[in-house]
N, C-alpha and C positions, 0 to 999 in steps of 0.2 A: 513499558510493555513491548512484546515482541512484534513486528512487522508483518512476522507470516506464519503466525501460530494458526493451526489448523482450525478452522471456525467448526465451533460443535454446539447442537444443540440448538440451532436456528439464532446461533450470537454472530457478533463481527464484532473489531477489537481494535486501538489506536496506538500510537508511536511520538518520535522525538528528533535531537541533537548537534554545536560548533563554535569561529575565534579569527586573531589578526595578529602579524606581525611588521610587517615589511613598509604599507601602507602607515604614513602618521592618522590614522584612526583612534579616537579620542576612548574609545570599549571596545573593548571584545566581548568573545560568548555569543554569537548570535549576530554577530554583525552589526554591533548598535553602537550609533550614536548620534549626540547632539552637533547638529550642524554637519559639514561637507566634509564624506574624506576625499582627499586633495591630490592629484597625481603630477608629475613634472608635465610641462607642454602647453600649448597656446588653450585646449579643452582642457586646463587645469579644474576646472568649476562644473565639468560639466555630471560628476559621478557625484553620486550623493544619496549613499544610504541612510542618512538620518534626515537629511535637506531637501532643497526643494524642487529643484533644478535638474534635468536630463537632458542637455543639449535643448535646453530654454523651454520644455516642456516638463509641467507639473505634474510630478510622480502622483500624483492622484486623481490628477485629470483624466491621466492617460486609458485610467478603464473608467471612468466617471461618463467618460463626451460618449464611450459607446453602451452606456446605459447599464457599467457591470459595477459592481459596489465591492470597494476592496473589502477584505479580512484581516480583523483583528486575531492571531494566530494564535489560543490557547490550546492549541491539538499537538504540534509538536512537527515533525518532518511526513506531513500526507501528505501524496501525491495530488491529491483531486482539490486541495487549496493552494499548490504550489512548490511541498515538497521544503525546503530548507533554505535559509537566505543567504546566501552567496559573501564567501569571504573577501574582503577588500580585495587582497593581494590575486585570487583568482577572476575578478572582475576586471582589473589590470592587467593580466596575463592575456586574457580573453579579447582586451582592445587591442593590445600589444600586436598578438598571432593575427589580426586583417591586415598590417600595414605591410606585408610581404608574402612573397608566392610561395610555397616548398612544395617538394617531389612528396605524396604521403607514405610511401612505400619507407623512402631515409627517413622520413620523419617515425612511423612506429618504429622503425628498430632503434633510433637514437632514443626513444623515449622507454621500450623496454629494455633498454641495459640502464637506462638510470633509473627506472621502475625499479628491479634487480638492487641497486645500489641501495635504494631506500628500506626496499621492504624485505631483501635475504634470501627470494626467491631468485629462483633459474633466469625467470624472464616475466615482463607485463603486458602487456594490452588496454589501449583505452576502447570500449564500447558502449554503446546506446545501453547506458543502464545495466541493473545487473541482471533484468530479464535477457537482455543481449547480450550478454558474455556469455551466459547458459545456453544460448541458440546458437552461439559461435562457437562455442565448447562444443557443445553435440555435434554439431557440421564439420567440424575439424576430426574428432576421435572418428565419426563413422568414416568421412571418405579420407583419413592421413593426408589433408594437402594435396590430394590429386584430384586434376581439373575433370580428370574425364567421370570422373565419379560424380565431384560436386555439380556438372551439368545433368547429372541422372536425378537429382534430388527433385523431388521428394520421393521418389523410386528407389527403393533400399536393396532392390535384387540385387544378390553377389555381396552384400556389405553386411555387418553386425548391426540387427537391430532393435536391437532388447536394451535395455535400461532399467535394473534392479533399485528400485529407491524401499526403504522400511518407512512401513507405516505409518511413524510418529512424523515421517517428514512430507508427506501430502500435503502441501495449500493448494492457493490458487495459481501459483505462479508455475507450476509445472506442464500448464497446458501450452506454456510456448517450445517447451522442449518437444513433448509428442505432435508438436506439428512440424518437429523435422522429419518427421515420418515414423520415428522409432514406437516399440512397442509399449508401454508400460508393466514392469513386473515387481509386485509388491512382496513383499516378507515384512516377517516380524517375529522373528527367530533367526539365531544361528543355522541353527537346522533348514531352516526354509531357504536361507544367505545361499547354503552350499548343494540345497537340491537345485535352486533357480541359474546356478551360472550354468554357460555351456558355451557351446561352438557360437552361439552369437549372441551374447552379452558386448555390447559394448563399454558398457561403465557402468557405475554405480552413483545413484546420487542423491546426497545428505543435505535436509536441512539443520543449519548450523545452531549449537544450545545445548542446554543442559544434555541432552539423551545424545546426542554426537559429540559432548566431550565425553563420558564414563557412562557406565554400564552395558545393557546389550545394546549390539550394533552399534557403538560406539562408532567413530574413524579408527580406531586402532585394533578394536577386534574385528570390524571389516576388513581392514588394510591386512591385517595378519590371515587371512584367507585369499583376498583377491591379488593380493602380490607377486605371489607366487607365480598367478595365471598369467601376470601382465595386463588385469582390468584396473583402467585408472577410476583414480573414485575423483568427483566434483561435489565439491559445498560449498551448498547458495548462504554466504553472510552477508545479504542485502544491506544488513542498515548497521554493522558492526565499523568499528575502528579497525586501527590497523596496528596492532601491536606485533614488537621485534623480539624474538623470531615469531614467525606466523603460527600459532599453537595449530591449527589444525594440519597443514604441514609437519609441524613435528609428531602431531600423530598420524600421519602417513598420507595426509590429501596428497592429490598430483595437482589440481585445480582449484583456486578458490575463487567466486566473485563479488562483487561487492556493488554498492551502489553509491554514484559521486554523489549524487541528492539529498543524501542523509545525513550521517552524523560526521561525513567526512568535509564536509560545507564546498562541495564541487557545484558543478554543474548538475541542472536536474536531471538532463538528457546525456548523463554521461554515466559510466560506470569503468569498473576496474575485472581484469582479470588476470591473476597469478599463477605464477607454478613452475611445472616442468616446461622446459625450452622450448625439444621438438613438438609439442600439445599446442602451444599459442602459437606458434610459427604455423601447423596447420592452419589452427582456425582465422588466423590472420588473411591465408590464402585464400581462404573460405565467404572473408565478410568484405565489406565495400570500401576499397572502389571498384575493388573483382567484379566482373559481371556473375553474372550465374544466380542463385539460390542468395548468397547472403548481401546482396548489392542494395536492399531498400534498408538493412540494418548501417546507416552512412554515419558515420561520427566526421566532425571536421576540423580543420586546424586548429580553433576558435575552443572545441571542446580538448580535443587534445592537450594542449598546455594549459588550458585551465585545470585539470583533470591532476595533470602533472604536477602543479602549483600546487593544490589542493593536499597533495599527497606531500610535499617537503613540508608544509604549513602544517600537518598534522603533527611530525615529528617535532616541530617548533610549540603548536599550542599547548600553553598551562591549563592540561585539563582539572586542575584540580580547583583555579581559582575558576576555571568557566563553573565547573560546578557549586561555586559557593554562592556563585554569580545567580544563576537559576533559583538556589533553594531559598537566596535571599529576596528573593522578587516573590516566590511565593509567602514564605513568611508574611508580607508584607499583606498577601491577599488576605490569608488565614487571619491576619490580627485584624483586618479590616470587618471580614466576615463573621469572626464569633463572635464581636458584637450582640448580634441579631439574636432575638431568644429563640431559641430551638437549635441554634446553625450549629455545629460541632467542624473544623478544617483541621485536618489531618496533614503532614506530609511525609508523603516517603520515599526513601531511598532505593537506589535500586540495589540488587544482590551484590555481594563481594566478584561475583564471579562472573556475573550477569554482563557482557561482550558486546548485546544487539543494542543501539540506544539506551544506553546508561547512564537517562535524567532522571532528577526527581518528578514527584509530581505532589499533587494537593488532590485528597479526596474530602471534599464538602456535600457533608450528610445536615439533613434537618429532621425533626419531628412535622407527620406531614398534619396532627393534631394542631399543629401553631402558621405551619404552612403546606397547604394542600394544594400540593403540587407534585406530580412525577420529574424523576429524570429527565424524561426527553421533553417535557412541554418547559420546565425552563431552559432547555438546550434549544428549544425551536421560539423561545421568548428574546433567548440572546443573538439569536442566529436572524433572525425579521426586524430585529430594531435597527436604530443609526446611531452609533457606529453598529457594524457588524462584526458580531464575536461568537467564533465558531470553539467551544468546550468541548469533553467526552466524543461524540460520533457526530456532532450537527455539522451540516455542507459538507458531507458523504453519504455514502449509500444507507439506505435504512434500515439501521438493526433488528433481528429479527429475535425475540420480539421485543417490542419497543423497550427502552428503558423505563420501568414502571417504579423501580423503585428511589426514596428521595435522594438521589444524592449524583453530582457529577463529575468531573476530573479533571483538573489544567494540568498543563503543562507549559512550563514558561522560556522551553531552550531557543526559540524560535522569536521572540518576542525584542521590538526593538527600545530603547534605554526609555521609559516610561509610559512605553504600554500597560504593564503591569497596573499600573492605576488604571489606567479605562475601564479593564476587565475585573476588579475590585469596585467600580464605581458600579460598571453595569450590575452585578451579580448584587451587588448589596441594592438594590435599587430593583431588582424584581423579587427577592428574597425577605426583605423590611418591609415592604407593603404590593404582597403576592396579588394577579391579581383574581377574582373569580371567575371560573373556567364552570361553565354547563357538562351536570352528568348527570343528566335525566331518564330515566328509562322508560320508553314507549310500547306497549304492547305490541308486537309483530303484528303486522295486517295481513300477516298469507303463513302459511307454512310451506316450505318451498323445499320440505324432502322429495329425494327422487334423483334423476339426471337430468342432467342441464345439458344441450349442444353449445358449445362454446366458441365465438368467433373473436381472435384479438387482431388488431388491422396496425401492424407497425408501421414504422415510416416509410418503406417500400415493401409489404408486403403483408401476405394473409395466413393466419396460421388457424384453423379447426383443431380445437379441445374438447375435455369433457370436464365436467362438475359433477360429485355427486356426493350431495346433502343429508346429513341427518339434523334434525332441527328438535332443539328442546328448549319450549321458551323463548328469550331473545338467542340463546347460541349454539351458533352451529357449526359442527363439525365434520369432516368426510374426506373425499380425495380429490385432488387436482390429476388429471390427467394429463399431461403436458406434449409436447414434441421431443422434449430432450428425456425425460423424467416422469415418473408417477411420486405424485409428494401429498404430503397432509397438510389438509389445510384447517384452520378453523376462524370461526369469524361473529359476528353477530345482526342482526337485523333490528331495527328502531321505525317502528310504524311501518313504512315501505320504504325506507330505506337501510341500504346494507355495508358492510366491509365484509371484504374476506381476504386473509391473510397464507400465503401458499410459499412454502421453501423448498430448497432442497440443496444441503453444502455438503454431501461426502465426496471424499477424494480433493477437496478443496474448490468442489465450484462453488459459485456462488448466485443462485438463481433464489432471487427472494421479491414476490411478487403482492402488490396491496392493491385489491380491487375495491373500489370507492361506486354507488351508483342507487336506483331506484330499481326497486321489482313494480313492474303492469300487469295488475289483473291476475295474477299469481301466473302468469301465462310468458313473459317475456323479461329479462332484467339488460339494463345497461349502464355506461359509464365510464369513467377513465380508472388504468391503470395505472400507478406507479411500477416501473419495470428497476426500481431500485438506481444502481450505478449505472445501466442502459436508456432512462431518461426515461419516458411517458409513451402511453400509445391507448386508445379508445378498445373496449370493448363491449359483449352484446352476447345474450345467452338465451335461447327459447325451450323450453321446459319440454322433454323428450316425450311424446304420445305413445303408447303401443294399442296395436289392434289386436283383438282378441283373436286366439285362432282356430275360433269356431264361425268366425264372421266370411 
């Protein structure tokens, strides 16, 4: 699955993908294995991705003593469980880079001309991720590497500040770009490509995939428009490999970026950025240790050469047996789970052509006549027990709307040499004897159509909404009136008490809100909110009066 396919429809969507050479590590694919991988030096013992030992502290302990419970990782490379497990050889680069000082200035150009050497481009850049190389990209094209500009940021006067991205390429991840100040200008047409450029277009920028290799608004029938003018185009391939030559380069990018936390098995706080020479010399100018605008985006020695490491390891790992590596640990779940009458496990393959994380995965379906359970409540069955095993969307934001239908998804690239059982053990162990879940339906005690004043009290602060309800029977439907947004909501009511469920993803945000609570006397409702990926916060709604206006 794609990283940063545009959420439509009130969905959100999951990901993957990595290996070892250098380090005597007993597996690859994921960084797995039994017992210590071993480095030269008196902390010989002290790394150990499979083992048990971190400089004489128990890799389990270490979020145990502060009351956080690790993850069993059948999601693949998320950010919000931790993103990808770190390759031997980059974990050793990573110690290596503390035990000496260096200038960073010599240090990025020595690492972009070996960037350069690896990957065929002009020149590299290691940054904060590949949200950061996008907000380093953007800062560099609008002020060219000139300081007096970069101290104007985020004040665009005098500069190009427009940014033409097509349609299909909206996620979430673009709101770090327009917080360099630039405009956002959408097409989705040639024709709209060549009405949108002008005196201040800065760049263009593509999410990487199917519709930016071929057809419209490809990179190359962009390229073959903007080239001309001297607009460089940027495409975000967060979570892609790094194959020679760089296909989007050869259809005309100037910039690509990517993310070390992914399927490149770096660092999680690192990323990569490609291309043309003078472009990342700006934006290098641009980001930290420079003071000005890009100085809290810091990458440091420690991520640099991991980053680096990362990137020659790519060119070294067998992706072919890492992936035989994967489908065979699923396999393994699949034969475990059809077993079970009703279970059917699937696995599949990703596209021939398919670039972003290209693991397989396992979709396990059941009949919900033999076991009457939705998607998401065995994914919140797996996700509340010990061990902790996070499948499909569970220990992320919450999908909108829930997963209702039976069936969930692993993914195994992440997983260390016998995890795979756990998560075969768990899944067959709530799926063989499911267990029964309350679905009672209560007659509504109020009917609560109308407007509602809406108070939500976040962690430092107060924001005034509105509600308003059409209620038929237990469900109800109407609009959330937000601060950012007006979104639809719908939800249902049980006795006197209520859910209601409120979104809103165009353009790539993602505001997906689940209010939980009791109505009073049909007169007053409260309770907590789920604010999604933004955490929790209390809310309280009193039922809008009007005076007649003959009174």
């Amino acid at each position: 699955m794609k990283r940063r396919n545009l959420i439509k429809n009130l969905g959100l969507i999951p990901l993957t993908g990595f290996m070892g050479h250098l380090l005597p590590s007993k597996a690859f694919a994921g960084g797995l294995t039994d017992g210590l991988v071993r480095v030269n030096g008196p902390d010989q013992d002290a790394i150990g991705l499979g083992g048990t030992k971190f400089d004489g502290i128990s890799r389990t302990g270490i979020y145990e003593r502060l009351g956080v419970r690790p993850v069993v990782n059948g999601r693949g490379t998320i950010t919000i469980i931790g993103g990808c497990r770190l390759l031997p050889e980059v974990e050793h680069a990573m110690r290596e880079a503390t035990l000496d000082y260096v200038e960073l200035d010599e240090l990025m150009d020595g690492v972009g001309k070996r960037l350069a050497e690896l990957t065929g481009a002009e020149f590299g850049m290691v940054t904060t991720g590949a949200t950061g190389a996008m907000i380093m990209a953007t800062t560099g094209i609008v002020t060219g590497g000139d300081p007096d500009k970069l101290w104007q940021l985020p004040d665009l006067t005098g500069m190009k500040d427009e940014v033409i991205i097509p349609k299909y390429s909206w996620t979430a991840y673009e709101s770090a770009v327009r917080g360099v100040g630039v405009k956002m200008i959408t097409v989705d047409s040639r024709e709209e490509l060549e009405a949108a450029l002008g005196p201040r277009t800065a760049m263009v920028l593509v999410l990487a995939g199917r519709r930016s290799m071929r057809g419209p608004l490809s990179v190359a029938e962009i390229s073959s428009i903007t080239k001309p003018l001297g607009v460089p185009i940027l495409v975000d391939a967060a979570a892609e490999g790094l194959p020679v030559p760089n296909p989007h380069i050869e259809l005309g990018a100037d910039l690509v970026a990517y993310s070390g936390g992914k399927y490149l098995g770096g660092p999680q706080c690192a990323g990569l950025l490609i291309g043309r020479k003078d472009l990342i010399k700006a934006a290098w100018v641009t980001s930290s240790p420079h003071h000005g605008f890009g100085r809290g985006y810091k990458v440091g020695r420690e991520e640099i050469m991991g980053m680096l490491v990362a990137v020659e390891m790519w060119m070294k790992r067998d992706h072919i047996r890492e992936r035989e590596i994967w489908t065979n640990r699923l396999g393994y779940i699949a034969n475990r789970l059809n077993k079970i009458e009703g279970v059917r496990s699937t696995v599949h393959q990703p596209r021939p052509d398919q670039l972003s994380n290209p693991s397989p995965s396992l979709l396990v379906q059941w009949d919900m006549a033999k076991i009457p359970l939705e998607g998401h409540e065995v994914e919140d069955l797996l996700w509340n027990a010990n061990p902790r095993v996070a499948v499909s969307g569970s220990g992320s934001f919450l999908p909108f709307p829930p997963n209702t239908k039976p069936n969930i998804r692993i993914n195994t690239s992440q997983l260390k040499d016998g995890e795979e059982k756990t998560i075969a053990d768990r899944v067959f162990e709530v799926l063989s004897d499911p267990p029964t879940l309350k679905r009672t339906v209560v007659k509504p005690a109020f009917d609560i159509s109308g407007e509602w004043d809406l108070t939500i009290k976040f962690a430092a602060g107060i924001s005034k909404q509105t509600f308003v309800f059409s209620q038929k029977d237990n469900d109800l439907a109407g609009t959330h009136y937000a601060s950012y947004a007006t979104r639809e909501l719908k939800g249902n009511i049980q006795g006197n008490e209520i859910l209601i469920r409120s979104s809103y993803t165009l353009n790539g945000v993602r505001l997906n809100f689940t209010f939980t609570g009791s109505v009073r006397e049909n007169l007053k409702m409260e309770g907590d909110v789920s604010l999604s990926e933004y955490g929790e916060a209390k809310w309280s709604a009193i039922r809008r009066e009007y005076t007649s206006a003959n009174q």
